[in-house]
C-alpha positions in Angstrom: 0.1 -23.7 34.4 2.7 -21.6 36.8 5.6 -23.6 35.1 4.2 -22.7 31.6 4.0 -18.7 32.8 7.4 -19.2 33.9 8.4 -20.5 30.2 6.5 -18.1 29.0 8.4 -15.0 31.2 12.0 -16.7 30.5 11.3 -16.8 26.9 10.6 -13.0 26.9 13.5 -12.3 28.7 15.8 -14.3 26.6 14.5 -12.6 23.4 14.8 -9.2 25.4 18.2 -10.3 26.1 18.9 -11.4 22.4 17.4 -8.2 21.0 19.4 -6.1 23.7 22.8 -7.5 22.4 21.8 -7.0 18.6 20.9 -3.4 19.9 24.4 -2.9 21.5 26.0 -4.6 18.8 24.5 -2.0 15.9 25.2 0.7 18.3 29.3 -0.3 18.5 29.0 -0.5 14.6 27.6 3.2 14.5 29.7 4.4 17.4 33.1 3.1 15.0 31.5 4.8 12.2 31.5 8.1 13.6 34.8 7.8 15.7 36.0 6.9 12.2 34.2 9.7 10.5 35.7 12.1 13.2 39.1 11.0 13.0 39.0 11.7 9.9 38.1 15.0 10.2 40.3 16.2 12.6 43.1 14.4 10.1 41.6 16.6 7.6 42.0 19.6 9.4 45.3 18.9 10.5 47.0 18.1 7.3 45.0 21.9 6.2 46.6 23.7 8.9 50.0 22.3 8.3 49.8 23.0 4.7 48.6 26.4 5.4 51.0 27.3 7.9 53.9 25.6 5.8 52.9 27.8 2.8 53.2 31.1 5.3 56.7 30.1 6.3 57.6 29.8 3.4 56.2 33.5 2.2 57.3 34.8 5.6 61.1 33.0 5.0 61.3 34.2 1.3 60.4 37.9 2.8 63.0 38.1 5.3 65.7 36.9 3.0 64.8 39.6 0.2 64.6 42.1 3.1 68.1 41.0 4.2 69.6 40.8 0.7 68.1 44.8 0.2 69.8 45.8 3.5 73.0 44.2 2.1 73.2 45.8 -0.7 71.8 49.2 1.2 75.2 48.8 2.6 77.4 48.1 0.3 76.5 50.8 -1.8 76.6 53.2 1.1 80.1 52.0 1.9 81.4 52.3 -2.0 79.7 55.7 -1.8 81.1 57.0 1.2 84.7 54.9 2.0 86.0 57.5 4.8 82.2 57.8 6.5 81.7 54.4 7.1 85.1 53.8 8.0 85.0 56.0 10.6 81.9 54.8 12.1 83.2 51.0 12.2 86.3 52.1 14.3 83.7 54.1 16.2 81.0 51.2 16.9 84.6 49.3 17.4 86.0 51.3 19.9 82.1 52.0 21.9 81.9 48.0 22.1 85.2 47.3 23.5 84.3 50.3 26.2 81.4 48.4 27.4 83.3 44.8 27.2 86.1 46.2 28.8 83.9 47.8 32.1 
């Protein structure tokens, strides 16, 4: 009778056993899932910020360059206006420059 208890006990186990591993094995299966999921996600995200922040250089290029090609013509209409002025000032800004190069 002790050796049939015994069968009896390492029977239980092994099926514990068997129905531990099918456990574990369902567990990976979900665990992939959701890394998956997740990875996803974040790839998601990612790809949204980049397109968002690609979108905002491109507004915040497009502005600097109007801004510049404004100031351009700013000045080349202030030099056609006034020739002598501005000539003056470049040999002024000239000469200050090579002051402070020179010391």
């Amino acid at each position: 009778m002790a050796t049939n208890g015994m069968n009896d006990q390492m029977q239980a186990i092994k099926a514990d056993m068997a129905a531990l591993r099918d456990d574990l094995a369902v567990l990976m299966k979900d665990m992939s899932s959701l890394r998956q999921a997740a990875g996803a996600q974040v790839h998601a995200r990612v790809e949204e910020t980049r397109a968002d922040m690609a979108g905002s250089l491109e507004s915040a290029t497009h502005s600097v360059g109007r801004a510049a090609a404004e100031q351009v013509q700013t000045a080349r209409r202030s030099v056609r206006e006034h020739p002598l002025t501005s000539v003056a000032a470049a040999f002024g800004i000239g000469f200050l420059l090579a002051r402070l190069v020179r010391d």
